[in-house]
TIMI-57595 format. One line per field, with one value per residue (C-alpha): x, y, z. Coordinates in steps of 0.02 Angstrom, whole numbers, plus 50000, padded with zeros to 5 digits. Example, Ala and Ser with C-alpha at 12.3 -4.5 7.8 and 13.67 -1.06 7.14 Angstrom:
BEGIN
px 50615  50684
py 49775  49947
pz 50390  50357
***
This chain:
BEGIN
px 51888  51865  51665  51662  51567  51606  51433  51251  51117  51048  51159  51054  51167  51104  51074  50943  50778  50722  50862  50879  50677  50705  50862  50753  50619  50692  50807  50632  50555  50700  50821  51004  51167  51058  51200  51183  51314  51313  51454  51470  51320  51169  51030  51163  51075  50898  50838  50930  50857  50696  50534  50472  50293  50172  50000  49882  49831  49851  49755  49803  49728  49866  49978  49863  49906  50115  50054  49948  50072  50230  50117  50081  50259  50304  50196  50283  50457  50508  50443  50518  50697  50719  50763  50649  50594  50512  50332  50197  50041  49922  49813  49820  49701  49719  49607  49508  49452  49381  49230  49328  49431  49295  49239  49400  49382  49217  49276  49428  49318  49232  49406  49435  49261  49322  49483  49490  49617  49508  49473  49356  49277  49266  49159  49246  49205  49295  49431  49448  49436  49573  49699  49625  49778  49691  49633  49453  49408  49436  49426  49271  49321  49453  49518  49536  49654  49698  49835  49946  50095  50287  50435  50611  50697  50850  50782  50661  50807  50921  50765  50730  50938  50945  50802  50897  51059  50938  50884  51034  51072  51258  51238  51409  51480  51566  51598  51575  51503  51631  51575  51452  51483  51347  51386  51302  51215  51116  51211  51302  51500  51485  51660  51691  51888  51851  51848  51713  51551  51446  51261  51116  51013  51054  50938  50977  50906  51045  50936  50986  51138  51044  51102  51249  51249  51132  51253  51366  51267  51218  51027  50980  50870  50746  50791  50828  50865  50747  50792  50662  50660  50567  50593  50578  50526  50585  50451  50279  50210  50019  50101  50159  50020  49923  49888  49877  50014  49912  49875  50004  49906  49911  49872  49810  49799  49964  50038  50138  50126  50127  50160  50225  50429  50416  50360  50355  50315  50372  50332  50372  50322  50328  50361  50296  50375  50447  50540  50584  50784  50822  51014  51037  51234  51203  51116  51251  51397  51352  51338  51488  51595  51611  51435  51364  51259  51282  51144  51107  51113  50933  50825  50706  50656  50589  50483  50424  50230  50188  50267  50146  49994  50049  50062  49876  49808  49932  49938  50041  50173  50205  50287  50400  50567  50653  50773  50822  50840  50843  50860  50912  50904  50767  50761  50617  50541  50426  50280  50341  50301  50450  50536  50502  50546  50633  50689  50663  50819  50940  50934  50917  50930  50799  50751  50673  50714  50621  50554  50497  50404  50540  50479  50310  50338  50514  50406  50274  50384  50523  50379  50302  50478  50534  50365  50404  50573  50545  50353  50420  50261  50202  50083  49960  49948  50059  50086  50110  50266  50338  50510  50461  50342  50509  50593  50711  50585  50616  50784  50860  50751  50593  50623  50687  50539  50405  50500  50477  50296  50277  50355  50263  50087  50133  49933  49862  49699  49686  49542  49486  49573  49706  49819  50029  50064  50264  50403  50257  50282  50406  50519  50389  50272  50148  50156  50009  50042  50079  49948  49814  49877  49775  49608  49608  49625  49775  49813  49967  49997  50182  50261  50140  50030  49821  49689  49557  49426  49409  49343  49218  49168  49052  49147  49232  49421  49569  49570  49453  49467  49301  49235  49079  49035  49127  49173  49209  49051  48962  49082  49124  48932  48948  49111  49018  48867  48987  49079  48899  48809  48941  49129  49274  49448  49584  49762  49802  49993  50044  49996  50145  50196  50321  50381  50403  50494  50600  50586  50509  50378  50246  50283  50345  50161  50074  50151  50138  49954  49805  49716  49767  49875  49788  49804  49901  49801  49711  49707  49659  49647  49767  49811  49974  49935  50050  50095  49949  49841  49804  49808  49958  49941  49825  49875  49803  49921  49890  49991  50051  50172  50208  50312  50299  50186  50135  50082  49999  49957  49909  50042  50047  50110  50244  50405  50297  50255  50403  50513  50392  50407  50599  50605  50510  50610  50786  50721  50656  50780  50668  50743  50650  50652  50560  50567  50499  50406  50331  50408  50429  50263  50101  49922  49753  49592  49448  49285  49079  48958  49048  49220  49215  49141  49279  49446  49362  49387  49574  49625  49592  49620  49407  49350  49181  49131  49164  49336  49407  49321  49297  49481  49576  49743  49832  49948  49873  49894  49792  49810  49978  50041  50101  49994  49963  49758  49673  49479  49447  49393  49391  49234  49158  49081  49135  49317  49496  49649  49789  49961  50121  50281  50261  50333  50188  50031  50023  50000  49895  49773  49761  49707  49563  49481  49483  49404  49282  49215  49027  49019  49060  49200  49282  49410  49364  49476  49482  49360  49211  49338  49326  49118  49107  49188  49106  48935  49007  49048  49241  49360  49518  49695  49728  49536  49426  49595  49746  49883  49739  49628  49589  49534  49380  49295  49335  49209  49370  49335  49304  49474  49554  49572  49607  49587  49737  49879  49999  50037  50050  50099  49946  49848  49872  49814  49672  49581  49613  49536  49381  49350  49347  49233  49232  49208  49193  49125  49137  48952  48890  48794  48675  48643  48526  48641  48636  48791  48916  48978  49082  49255  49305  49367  49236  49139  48986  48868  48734  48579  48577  48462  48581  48634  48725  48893  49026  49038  49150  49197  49203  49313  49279  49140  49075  48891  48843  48772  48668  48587  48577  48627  48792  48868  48993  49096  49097  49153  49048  49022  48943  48768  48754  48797  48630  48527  48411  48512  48494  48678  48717  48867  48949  49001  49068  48973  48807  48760  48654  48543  48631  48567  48666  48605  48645  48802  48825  48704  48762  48782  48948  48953  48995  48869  48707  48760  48761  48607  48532  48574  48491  48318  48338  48318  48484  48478  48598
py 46382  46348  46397  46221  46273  46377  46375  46373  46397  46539  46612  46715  46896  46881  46755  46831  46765  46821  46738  46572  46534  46590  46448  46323  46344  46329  46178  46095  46113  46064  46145  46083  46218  46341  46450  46565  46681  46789  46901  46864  46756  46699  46819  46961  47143  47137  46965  46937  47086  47087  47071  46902  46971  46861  46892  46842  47003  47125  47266  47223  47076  46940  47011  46910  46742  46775  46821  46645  46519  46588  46541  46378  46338  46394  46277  46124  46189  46104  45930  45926  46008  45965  46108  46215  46398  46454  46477  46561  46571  46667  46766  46974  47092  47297  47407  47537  47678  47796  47755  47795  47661  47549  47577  47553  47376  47359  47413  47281  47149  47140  47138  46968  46891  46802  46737  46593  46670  46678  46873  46915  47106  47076  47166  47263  47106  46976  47108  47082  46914  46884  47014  47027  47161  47319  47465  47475  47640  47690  47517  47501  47356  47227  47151  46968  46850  46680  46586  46737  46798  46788  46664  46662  46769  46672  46496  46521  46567  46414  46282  46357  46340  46164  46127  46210  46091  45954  45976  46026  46199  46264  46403  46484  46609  46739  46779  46931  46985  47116  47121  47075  47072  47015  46933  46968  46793  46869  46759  46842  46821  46847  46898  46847  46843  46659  46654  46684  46585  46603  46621  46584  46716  46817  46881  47015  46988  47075  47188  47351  47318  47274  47457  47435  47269  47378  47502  47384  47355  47543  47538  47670  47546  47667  47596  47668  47592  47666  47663  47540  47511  47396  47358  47228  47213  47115  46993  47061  46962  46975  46925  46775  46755  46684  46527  46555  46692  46834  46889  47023  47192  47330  47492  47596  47773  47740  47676  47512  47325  47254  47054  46937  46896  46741  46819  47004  47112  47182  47344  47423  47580  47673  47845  48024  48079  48206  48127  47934  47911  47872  47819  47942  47910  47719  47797  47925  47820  47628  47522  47544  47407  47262  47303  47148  47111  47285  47391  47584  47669  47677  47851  47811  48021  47966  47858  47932  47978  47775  47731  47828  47779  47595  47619  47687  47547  47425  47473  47340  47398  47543  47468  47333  47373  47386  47269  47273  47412  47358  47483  47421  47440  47403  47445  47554  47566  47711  47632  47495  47356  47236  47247  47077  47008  47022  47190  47290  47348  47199  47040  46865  47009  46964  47052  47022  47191  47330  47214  47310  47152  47031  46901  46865  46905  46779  46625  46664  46792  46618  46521  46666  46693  46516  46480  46638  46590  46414  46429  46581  46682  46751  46608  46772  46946  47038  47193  47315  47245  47232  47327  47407  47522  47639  47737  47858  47970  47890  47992  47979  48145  48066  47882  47979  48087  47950  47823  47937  47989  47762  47749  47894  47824  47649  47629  47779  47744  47657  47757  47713  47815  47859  47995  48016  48189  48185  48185  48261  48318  48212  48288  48188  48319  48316  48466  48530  48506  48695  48752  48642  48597  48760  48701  48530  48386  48288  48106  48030  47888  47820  47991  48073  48205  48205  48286  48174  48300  48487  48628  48775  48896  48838  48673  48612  48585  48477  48306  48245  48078  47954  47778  47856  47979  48160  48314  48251  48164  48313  48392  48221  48233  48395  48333  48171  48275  48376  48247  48145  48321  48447  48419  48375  48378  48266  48263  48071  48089  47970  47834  47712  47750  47643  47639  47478  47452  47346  47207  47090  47193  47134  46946  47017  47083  46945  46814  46932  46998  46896  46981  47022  47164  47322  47378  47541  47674  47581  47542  47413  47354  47196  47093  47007  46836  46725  46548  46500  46612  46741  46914  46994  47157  47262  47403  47495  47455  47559  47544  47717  47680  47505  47423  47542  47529  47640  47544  47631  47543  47605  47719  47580  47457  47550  47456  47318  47278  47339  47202  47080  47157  47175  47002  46937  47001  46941  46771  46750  46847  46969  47092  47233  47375  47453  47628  47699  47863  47903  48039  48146  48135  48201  48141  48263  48161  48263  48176  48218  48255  48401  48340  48327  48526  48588  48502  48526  48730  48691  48561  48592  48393  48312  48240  48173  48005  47934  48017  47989  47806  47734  47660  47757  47816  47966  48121  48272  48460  48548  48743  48714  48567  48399  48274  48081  48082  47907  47907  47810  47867  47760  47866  47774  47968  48010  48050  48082  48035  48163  48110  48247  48325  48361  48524  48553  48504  48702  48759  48623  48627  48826  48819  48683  48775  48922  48855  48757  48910  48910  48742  48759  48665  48608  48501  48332  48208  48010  48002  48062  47932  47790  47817  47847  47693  47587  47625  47565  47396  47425  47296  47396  47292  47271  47269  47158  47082  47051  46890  46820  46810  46718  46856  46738  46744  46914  46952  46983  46848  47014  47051  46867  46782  46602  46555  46671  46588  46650  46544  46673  46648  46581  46510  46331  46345  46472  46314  46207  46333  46357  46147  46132  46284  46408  46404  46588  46741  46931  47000  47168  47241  47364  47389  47469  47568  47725  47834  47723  47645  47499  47501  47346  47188  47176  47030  46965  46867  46751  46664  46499  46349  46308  46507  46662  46625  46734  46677  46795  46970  47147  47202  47387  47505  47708  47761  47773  47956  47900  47761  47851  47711  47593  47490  47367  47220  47077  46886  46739  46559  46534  46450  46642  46738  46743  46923  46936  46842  46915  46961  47041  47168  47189  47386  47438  47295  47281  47181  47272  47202  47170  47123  47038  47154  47147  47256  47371  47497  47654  47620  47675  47808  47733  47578  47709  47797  47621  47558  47766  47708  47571  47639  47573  47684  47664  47662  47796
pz 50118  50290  50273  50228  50051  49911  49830  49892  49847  49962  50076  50220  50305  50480  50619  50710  50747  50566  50478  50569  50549  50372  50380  50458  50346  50192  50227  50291  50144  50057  49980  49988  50013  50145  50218  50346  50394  50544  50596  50791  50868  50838  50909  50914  50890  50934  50956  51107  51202  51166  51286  51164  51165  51052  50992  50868  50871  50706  50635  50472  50361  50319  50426  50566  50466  50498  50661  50708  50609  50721  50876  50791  50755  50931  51012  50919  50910  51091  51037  50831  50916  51065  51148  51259  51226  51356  51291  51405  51319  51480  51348  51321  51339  51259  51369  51327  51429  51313  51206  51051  51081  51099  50936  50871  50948  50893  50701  50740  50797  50639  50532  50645  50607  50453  50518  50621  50750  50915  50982  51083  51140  51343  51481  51631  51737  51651  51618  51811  51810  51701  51769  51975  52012  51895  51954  51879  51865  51698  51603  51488  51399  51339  51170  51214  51149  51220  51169  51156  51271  51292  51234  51273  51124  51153  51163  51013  50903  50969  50936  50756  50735  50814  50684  50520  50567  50586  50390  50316  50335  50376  50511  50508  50657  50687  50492  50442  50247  50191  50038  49894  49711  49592  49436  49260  49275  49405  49544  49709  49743  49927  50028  50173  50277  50267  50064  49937  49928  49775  49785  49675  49776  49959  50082  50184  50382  50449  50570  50626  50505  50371  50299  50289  50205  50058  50069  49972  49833  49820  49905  50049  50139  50230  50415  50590  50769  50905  51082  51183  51360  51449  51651  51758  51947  52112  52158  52179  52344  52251  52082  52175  52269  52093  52051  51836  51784  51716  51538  51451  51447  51350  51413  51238  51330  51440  51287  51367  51399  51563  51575  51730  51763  51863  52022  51964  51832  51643  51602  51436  51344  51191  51228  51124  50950  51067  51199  51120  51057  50893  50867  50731  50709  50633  50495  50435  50514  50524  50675  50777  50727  50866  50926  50953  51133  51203  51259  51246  51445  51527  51537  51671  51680  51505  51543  51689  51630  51575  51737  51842  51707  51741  51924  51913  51820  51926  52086  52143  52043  52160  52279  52171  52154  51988  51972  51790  51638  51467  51332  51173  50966  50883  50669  50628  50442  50419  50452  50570  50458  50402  50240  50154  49992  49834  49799  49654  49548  49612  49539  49661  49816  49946  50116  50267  50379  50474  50608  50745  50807  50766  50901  50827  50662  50635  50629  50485  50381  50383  50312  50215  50111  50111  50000  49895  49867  49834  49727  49647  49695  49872  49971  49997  49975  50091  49995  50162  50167  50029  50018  49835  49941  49973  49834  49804  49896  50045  50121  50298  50367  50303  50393  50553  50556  50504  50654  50776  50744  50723  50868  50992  50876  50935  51033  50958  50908  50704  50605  50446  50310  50439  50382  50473  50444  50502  50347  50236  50089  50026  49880  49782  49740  49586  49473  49547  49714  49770  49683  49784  49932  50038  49937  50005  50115  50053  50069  50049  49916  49903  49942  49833  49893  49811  49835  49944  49939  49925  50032  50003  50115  50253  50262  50413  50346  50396  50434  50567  50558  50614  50610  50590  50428  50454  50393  50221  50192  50111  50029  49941  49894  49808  49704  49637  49592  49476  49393  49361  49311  49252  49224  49352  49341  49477  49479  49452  49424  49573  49461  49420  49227  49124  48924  48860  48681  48583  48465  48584  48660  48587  48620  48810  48834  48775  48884  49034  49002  49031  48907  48734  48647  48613  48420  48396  48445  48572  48746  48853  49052  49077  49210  49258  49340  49456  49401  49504  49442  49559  49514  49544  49454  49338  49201  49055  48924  48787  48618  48554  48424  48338  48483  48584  48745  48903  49055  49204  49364  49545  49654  49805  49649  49557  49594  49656  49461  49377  49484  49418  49230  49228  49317  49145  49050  49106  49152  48956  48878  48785  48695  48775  48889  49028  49088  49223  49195  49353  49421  49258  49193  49268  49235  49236  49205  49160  49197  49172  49037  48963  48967  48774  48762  48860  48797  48625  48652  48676  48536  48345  48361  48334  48494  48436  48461  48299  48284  48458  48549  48705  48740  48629  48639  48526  48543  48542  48580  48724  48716  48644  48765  48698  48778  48749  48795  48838  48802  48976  49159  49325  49354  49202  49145  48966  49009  48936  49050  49016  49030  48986  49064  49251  49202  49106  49246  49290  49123  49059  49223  49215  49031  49068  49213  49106  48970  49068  49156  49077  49097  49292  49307  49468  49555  49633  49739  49766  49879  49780  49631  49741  49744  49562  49524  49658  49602  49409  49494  49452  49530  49619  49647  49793  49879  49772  49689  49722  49746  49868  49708  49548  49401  49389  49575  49571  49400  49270  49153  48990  49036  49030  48856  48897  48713  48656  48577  48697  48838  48966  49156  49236  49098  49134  49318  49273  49146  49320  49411  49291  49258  49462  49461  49591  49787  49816  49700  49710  49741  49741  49898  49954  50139  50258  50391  50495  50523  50461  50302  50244  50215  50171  50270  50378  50403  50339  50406  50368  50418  50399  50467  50640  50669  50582  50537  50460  50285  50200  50196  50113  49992  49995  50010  50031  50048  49874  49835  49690  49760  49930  50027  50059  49957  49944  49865  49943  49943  49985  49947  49775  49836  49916  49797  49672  49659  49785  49922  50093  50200  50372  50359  50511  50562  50736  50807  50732  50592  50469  50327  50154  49976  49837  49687  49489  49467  49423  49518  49394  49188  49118  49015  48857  48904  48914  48749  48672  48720  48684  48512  48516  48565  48734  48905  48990  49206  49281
***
């Protein structure tokens, strides 16, 4: 054909600046037969457009790492290619001017500590110094961040294509992709009017079109394009009256950035969920065909309220004259983060879409998926965004709603435990979810709705969110005092739940799971490791028939392990199969002393302790509903996990609080969960472990059986990892604070014989009721980690005083009944 190839190896849909770094990474590092098709020029769609803002600024945690290697890679790209791209790097400041938003720098501050991107919290004065043209008045302080700023969009994507030719790629335009077909070898027949080229694996970077290209292999990706308008002056006489070009700002409150245009000025906002465009019609029509480098028509009335806030803060900007409108497409996900990586349900199908910061982001994510593609396992955690986060859940109204409210929330301020309330409730609802939903604060978990914690009269209701402690904090006090006393019930059905059978299974599990396969009848915590060993996943996998297995894991992880699963399976041609549960089956856990006393009353089925163990897994009936029960409780209080037909929750819920009225039963929510389990020193996925993490820093070494016969994925680099012996190790902290309480992420200090350095960081943490004060996980270098070893914590600016104790501070249930038998006096 006249493509010039018939075969490759990956062929990439899309030659904006997202594709072509993905192009020029991968032929780098590499690998032969890169194609890259694009269907009229290269930075078509959005790249070409767009404002080129850069900054190593993120609130995330690895998102900051894509973030500082694109501004690396920038810097170089003009001496490795060749070819300019019109890099200013004059620093950017965000602004606050209300003392909220200071702490939110403050509590952001801290989250940068322990990376070695350079941010610095700046006074009003040096604000000033930096940017001489603001209006003072309401400025109270600045986020600081040199080395950030602007690039040429255009140039950037011709240097990073001029760089793919140089290793190899073939960058091929204008061809369209008409169409995909994928073969039952898992490889891609990819049309195009030039002839077919077949494909090991595609990747979809298509942009605002990357719909339509899903389209044709039957996926609803969850994007939309948002109208953005930015505008740019005539020359500013006191602009060009500098001698340094000043720093990009932000303005949080006005809700735009402000940078310099040769001798004038940028100015670009993010308008209200109210008055900002979305281009509805490319979502149930496509992108009109032929649209290539055109641009949407300019609303300045729009606008109007960030121009005067900018012309308040810049005065100079008054008098310029505007000399330029952009307004152009950008692709919205829900949540503005990017869409990146292999995608669950399609084999060899890769994505990298949703950028709503495509500038700063095309650099690192290149790199990022080139390493994934090519090691076969992410370089670091980056589970934000990964694409499995969607579902079927995910519908047109619910990605229009949650863009706009992204897109008006753009510089609203970032709380802790932030809550969006727009596209809510999804048609995901739990069983119980209309029978709860006026008793409690709800929090949303993968389209799921749950209970975070529950009122009672006298309580100040609705979500009011802090960085300090708030209206939950009591209430939360009152729930864990009921599971640890009395008896609680929570509605846990959000949890991912899949069947695995067949006549593999067994083998299947064993070469996935670290740890070994539970008996029938029994149940056990496993963990699925990468080939380097980090922890990608954890389950209980419990065994309930010969063969037959029921795997739970977290609602954030659903598809995210079932890709990895089903991805197992095809690649080693077990013959077994995975279903996915998870929407038809809800889960009740019913937690506290006299859990047993109250599900005994509905089940002729004996509960005792020597009929129905720790870890246990059997069928039962409660008050005439099938159930599969599961002796086990993240709360680590005597505890039965119930798992049955959503149909069913209702029925099954009513008949437990009725039955536990002497006992005083009540509800709880994850809050007062996430405190039980703290205080029980239990790891979580995703915070203490995760693909950042070996199982053996992080204190899972009961849960990892390297001297199984199985050879399972990981093994061989986990014996590396323990003969080396560990750098780093999860330790358990108290600390002495006021009004505030870990999180996780934040920094900690220590200090040492030259000064106090940041040697690590938190995992996660809550004020620990029982021990009435805060706690926390925590990594730092092994010669700090011993009992006794004194820490500094930082929270919203202050370092406060922290103590590596012996984990964990509360006894499991099961732990003080052993040692009661024993003679022994257990420590709650």
């Amino acid at each position: 054909s006249s493509l010039g190839k018939d075969r490759a190896d990956t062929v990439i849909i899309g030659g904006g600046c997202v594709g072509v770094s993905l192009a020029y990474h991968l032929a780098k590092a590499g690998l032969k037969d890169v194609v890259l098709l694009e269907k009229s020029e290269l930075t078509a769609g959005s790249t070409w457009h767009a404002a080129g803002l850069t900054t190593y600024f993120h609130p995330g945690i690895n998102l900051k790492k894509i973030h500082a290697y694109s501004i690396k890679l920038y810097e170089k790209l003009e001496e490795e290619t060749g070819q300019p791209v019109g890099f200013h790097q004059p620093g950017s400041i965000r602004i606050a001017s209300t003392p909220t938003r200071v702490d939110e720098f403050k509590y952001q501050m801290t989250r940068a500590g322990w990376h070695p991107t350079e941010q610095y919290l700046i006074t009003p004065e040096k604000v000033q110094e930096l940017f001489p043209l603001l209006n003072m008045d309401k400025v109270l302080a600045g986020l600081y961040n040199p080395g950030d700023g602007h690039i040429d969009p255009y140039s950037l994507t011709m240097a990073l294509a001029a760089g793919a030719r140089k290793y190899g790629a073939q960058l091929n335009y204008p061809v369209q992709v008409t169409n995909l077909n994928s073969r039952s070898d898992g490889t891609w027949e990819v049309e195009t009017p030039l002839g077919i080229i077949q494909a090991k694996r595609i990747v979809n970077t298509a942009g605002f079109w990357a719909r339509d290209i899903g389209k044709m292999i039957g996926l609803q990706h969850p994007l939309i394009p948002v109208h953005h308008q930015y505008v740019v002056t005539s020359t500013v006489p006191e602009v060009k009256a500098l001698k340094t070009e000043l720093p990009v700002i932000r303005d949080l409150e006005g809700s735009y950035y402000l940078r310099q245009e040769r001798d004038g000025l940028l100015f670009g906002p993010y308008e209200s969920e109210e008055k900002m465009k979305l281009q509805e019609s490319w979502v149930t029509n496509g992108v009109p065909p032929g649209f290539g480098k055109e641009l949407f028509e300019s609303d300045l009335d729009r606008i109007m309220e960030h121009l005067e806030a900018a012309m308040e803060m810049v005065p100079v900007l008054r008098k310029a004259d505007i000399v330029n409108t952009i307004a152009g497409p950008i692709t919205y996900s829900p949540d503005i983060l990017p869409m990146v990586g292999p995608h669950q349900g399609v084999r060899n199908y890769w994505v990298a879409i949703g950028f709503g910061y495509g500038i700063i982001h095309a650099g690192g994510m290149g790199k990022y998926l080139s390493d994934w593609i090519l090691e076969g396992e992410p370089p670091f955690d980056l589970i934000e965004v990964d694409p499995n986060r969607y579902g079927k859940w995910t519908t047109a109204e619910y990605t229009a709603a949650k863009a706009r409210e992204s897109y008006g929330f753009n510089n609203i301020v970032g709380y802790p435990k932030e809550e969006r309330f727009a596209g809510r409730p999804t048609e995901r609802a739990t069983g119980l979810y209309d029978l709860l939903k006026s008793k409690c604060s709800m929090g949303f978990h993968a389209g799921w709705e749950q209970p975070h914690w529950f009122y009672k009269p006298g309580d100040e209701t609705g979500y009011k969110p802090s960085f300090r402690r708030t209206n939950w904090f009591d209430p939360v006090s009152r729930e864990y005092k009921q599971v640890m006393e009395k008896v609680g019930v929570i509605d846990l059905s959000p949890f991912g739940k899949f069947k695995v059978k067949g006549t593999d299974s067994v083998k299947l599990l064993d070469h996935l799971f670290a740890n070994v396969v539970p008996k029938v009848g029994s149940t056990n915590i496993s963990h699925m490791l990468t080939p380097r060993g980090k922890v990608y996943a954890e389950l209980t996998v419990s065994q309930l028939y010969p063969g037959e297995f029921m795997l739970v894991t977290g609602s954030g992880s659903e598809l995210h392990d079932l890709r990895w699963i089903e991805d197992k399976i095809t690649r080693g041609g077990y013959k077994a199969e995975i279903e996915n549960m998870t929407d038809e089956m809800g889960v009740l856990s019913v937690a506290g002393p006299y859990a047993r006393q109250v599900l005994q009353k509905l089940t002729n089925e004996d509960l005792s302790d020597a009929s129905f163990k720790f870890l246990q897994c059997r069928h039962l009936k409660l008050s005439n509903i099938a159930v599969t029960a599961i002796r086990i409780s993240y709360t680590g209080e005597l505890g039965w996990e119930l798992y049955h037909r959503k149909e069913d929750s209702v029925p099954l819920y009513s008949a437990i609080m009725e039955a536990g009225q002497k006992e005083g039963i009540d509800d709880f929510g994850t809050y007062a969960l996430n405190t039980l389990r703290l205080e029980k020193g239990f790891r979580a996925w995703g915070a203490e472990m995760n693909c950042d993490t070996n199982p053996l820093e992080a204190g899972l070494e009961y849960f990892v059986k390297l001297n199984k016969a199985a050879d399972f994925t990981g093994k061989q680099a986990l014996k590396q990892i323990k003969e080396k012996g560990l750098k780093r190790r999860l330790v358990y902290l108290t600390l002495e604070t006021d009004n505030v309480d870990p999180e996780g992420n934040e920094s900690v200090w220590h200090n040492g014989k030259a000064r106090t350095i940041v040697i690590g960081n938190t995992t996660s943490g809550c004020f620990s009721y029982g021990a009435q004060q805060s706690l926390a996980f925590a990594y730092v270098p092994m010669e700090l980690s011993k009992v006794g070893q004194k820490l500094e914590v930082e929270l919203l600016g202050k370092n406060y005083p922290a103590t590596v104790i012996q984990e964990p501070l509360v006894l499991t249930e099961p732990t003080r009944m052993r040692l009661q038998r024993k003679g022994e006096s257990p420590k709650i």
